[in-house]
SEKE-341602 format. One line per 2 residues: for each residue x, y, z of C-alpha. Coordinates in Angstrom, 2 decimals. Layout:
# SEKE-341602
X/Y/Z | ...
END
This chain:
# SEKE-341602
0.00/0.00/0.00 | 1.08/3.82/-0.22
-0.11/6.16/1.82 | -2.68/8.76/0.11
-1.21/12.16/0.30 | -3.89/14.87/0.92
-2.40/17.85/1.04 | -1.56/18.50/-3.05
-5.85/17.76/-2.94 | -5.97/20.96/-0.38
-3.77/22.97/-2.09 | -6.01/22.63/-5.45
-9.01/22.67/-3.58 | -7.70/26.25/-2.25
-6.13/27.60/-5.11 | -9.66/27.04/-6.70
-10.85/29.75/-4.63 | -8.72/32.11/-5.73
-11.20/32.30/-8.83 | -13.44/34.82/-7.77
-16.27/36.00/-10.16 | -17.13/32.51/-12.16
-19.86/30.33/-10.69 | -17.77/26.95/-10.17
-18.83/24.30/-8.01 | -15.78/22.52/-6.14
-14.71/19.26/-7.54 | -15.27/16.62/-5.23
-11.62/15.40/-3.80 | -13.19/11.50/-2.57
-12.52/11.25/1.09 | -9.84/12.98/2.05
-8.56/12.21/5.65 | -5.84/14.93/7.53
-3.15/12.18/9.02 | -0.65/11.96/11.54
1.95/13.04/8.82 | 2.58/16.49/10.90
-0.42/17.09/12.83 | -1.93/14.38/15.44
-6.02/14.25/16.23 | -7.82/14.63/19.63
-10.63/12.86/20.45 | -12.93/13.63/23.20
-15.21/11.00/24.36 | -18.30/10.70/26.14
-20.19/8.36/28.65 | -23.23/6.56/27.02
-25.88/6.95/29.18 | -27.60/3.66/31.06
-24.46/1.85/31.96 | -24.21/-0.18/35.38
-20.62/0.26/35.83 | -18.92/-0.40/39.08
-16.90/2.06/41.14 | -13.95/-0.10/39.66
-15.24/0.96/36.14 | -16.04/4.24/36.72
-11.97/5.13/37.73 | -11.15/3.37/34.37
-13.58/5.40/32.24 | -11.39/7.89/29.62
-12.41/11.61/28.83 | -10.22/11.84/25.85
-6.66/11.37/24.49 | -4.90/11.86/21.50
-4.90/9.73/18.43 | -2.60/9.05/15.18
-4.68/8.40/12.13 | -3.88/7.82/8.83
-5.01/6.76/5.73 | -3.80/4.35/2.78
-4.78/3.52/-0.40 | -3.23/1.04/-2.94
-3.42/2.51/-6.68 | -3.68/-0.53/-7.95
-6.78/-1.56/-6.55 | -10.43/0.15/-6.86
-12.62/0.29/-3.52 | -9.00/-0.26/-1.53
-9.24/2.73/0.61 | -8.04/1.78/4.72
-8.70/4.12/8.01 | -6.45/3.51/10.48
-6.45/4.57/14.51 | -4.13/4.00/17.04
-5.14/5.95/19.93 | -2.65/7.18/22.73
-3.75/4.53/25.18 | -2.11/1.90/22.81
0.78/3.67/21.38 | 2.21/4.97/25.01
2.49/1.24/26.35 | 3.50/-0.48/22.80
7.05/-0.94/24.57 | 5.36/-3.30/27.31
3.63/-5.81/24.91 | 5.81/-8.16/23.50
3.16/-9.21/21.02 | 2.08/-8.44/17.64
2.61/-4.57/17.30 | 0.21/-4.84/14.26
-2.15/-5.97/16.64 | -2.10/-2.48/18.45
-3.56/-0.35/15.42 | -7.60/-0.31/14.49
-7.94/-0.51/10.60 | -11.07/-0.72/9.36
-12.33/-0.22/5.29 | -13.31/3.36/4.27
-15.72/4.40/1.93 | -13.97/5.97/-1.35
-16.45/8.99/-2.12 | -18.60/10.69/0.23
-22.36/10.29/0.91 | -24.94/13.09/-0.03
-24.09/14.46/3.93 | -20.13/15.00/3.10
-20.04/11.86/5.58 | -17.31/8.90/4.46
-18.31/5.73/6.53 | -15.62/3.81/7.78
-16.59/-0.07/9.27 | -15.60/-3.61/9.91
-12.65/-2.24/12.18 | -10.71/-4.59/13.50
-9.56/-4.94/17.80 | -7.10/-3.36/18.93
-5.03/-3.93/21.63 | -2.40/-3.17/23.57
-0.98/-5.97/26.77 | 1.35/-3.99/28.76
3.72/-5.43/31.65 | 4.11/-3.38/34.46
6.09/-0.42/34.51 | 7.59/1.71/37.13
4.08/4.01/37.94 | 1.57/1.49/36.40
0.90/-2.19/36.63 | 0.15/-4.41/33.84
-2.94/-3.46/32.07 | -4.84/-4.71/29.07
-6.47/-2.56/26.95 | -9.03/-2.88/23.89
-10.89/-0.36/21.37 | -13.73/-1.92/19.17
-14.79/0.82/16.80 | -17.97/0.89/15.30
-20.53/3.56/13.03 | -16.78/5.39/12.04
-17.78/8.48/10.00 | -15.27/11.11/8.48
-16.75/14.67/7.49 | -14.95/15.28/4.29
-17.03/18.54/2.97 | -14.46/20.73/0.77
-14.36/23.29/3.39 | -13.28/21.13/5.98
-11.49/18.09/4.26 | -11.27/15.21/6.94
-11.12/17.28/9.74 | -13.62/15.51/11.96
-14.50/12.00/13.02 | -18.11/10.58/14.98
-17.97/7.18/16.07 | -19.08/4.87/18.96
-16.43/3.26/20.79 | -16.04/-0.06/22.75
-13.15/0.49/25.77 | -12.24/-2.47/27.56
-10.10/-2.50/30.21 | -8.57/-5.07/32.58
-12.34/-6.69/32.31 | -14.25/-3.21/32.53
-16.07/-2.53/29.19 | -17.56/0.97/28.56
-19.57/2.44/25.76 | -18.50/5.72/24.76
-19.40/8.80/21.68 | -16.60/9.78/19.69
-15.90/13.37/19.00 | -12.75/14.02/17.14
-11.03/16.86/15.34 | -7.82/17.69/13.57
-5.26/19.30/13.97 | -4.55/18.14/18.34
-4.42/21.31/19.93 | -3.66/21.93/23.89
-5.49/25.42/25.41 | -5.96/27.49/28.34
-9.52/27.39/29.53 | -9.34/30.45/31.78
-7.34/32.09/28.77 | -8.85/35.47/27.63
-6.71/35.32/24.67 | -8.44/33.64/21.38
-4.68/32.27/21.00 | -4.48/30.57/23.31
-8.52/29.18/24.01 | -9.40/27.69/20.65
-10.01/30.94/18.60 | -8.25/33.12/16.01
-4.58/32.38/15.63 | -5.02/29.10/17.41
-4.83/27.28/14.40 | -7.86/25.64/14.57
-10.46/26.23/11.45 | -12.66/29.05/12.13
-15.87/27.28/11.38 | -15.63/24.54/13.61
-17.76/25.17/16.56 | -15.37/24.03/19.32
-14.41/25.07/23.03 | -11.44/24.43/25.61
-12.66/21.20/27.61 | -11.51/22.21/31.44
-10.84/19.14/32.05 | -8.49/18.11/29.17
-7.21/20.97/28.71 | -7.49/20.53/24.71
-9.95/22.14/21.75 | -12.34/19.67/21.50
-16.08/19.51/19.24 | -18.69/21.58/21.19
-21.20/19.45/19.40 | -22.09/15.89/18.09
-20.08/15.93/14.05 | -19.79/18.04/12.21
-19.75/20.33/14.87 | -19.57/23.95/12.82
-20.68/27.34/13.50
END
């Protein structure tokens, strides 16, 4: 496989603005996905209601964390297009599992043009997981993420900038249903920051359409809203 390169499709898609005055409709650049290449993602996730967990489950539950996705397409093939996730709660404790690394990375089959909502589904992901031995300020762990309902908002404004999904988090025998909401490019902030800078607004480097705050918690520009979350 080789990995799609998106950015010459941005660079078009933006020099094609520069053509003021004539009434052309953007060409539709398939589904586009901003990767890990420079830039990582953040995804902020959220409890699904009507869940008995234990106090034992409720310590384990995560808020959000950051995530390396790419995408990769072989030219050779038609309909070959692959999403791939490894969140931050994998990657940080590969060095622990002697297992398959492979193993440790969710790929699942993307859709290769977008639906009439700017939405490219993403399914049949595959586990993954991370075992970790114990380490000097944590003891062995095992960890899972079962992705499921992946979508990427690939609208030519915002070219694979966002991803909804539902998420399955197991750990060490706790499993916990969670929302997805994640957005590109991962950007830390200052919640009690008066300057736009520095709280998610202009010169932050987040897109100005995206409708998105400074979680207090994480301390990171995260969707206000369910995807696409836009002003």
């Amino acid at each position: 496989m080789t990995k799609n390169i998106v950015s010459v499709t941005v660079a078009v898609l933006s020099a094609g603005a520069l053509l003021t005055g004539c009434n052309f409709d953007q060409p539709n650049a398939g589904c586009i996905v901003q990767d890990a290449s420079f830039a990582n993602w953040y995804a902020k996730y959220d409890l699904k209601p009507d869940q008995n967990l234990s106090a034992e489950c409720q310590a384990k539950v995560v808020k959000g964390e950051v995530w390396g996705v790419f995408k990769f397409t072989d030219p050779q093939k038609a309909d070959s297009s692959v999403l791939t996730i490894r969140p931050a709660g994998l990657y940080t404790r590969a060095t622990r599992d002697p297992g398959d690394p492979y193993l440790q990375t969710a790929e699942g089959k993307l859709a290769e043009e977008p639906d009439a909502s700017d939405f490219c589904a993403a399914n049949e992901f595959s586990l993954a997981t991370v075992n970790a031995g114990p380490s000097s300020t944590e003891p062995a762990t095992s960890i899972s993420y079962q992705f499921s309902n992946v979508k990427v908002y690939a609208a030519p404004d915002a070219p694979g900038t966002q991803i909804g999904a539902d998420l399955a988090y197991t750990r060490d025998g706790c499993t916990i249903q969670l929302g997805v909401r994640a957005l590109w490019p991962a950007l830390a902030c200052d919640p009690d920051s008066s300057n736009p800078a520095e709280n998610c607004g202009a010169g932050s480097g987040m897109n100005p359409e995206f409708d998105v705050t400074c979680d207090p918690d994480l301390n990171r520009c995260v969707p206000t809203k369910a995807i696409p979350s836009l002003k």
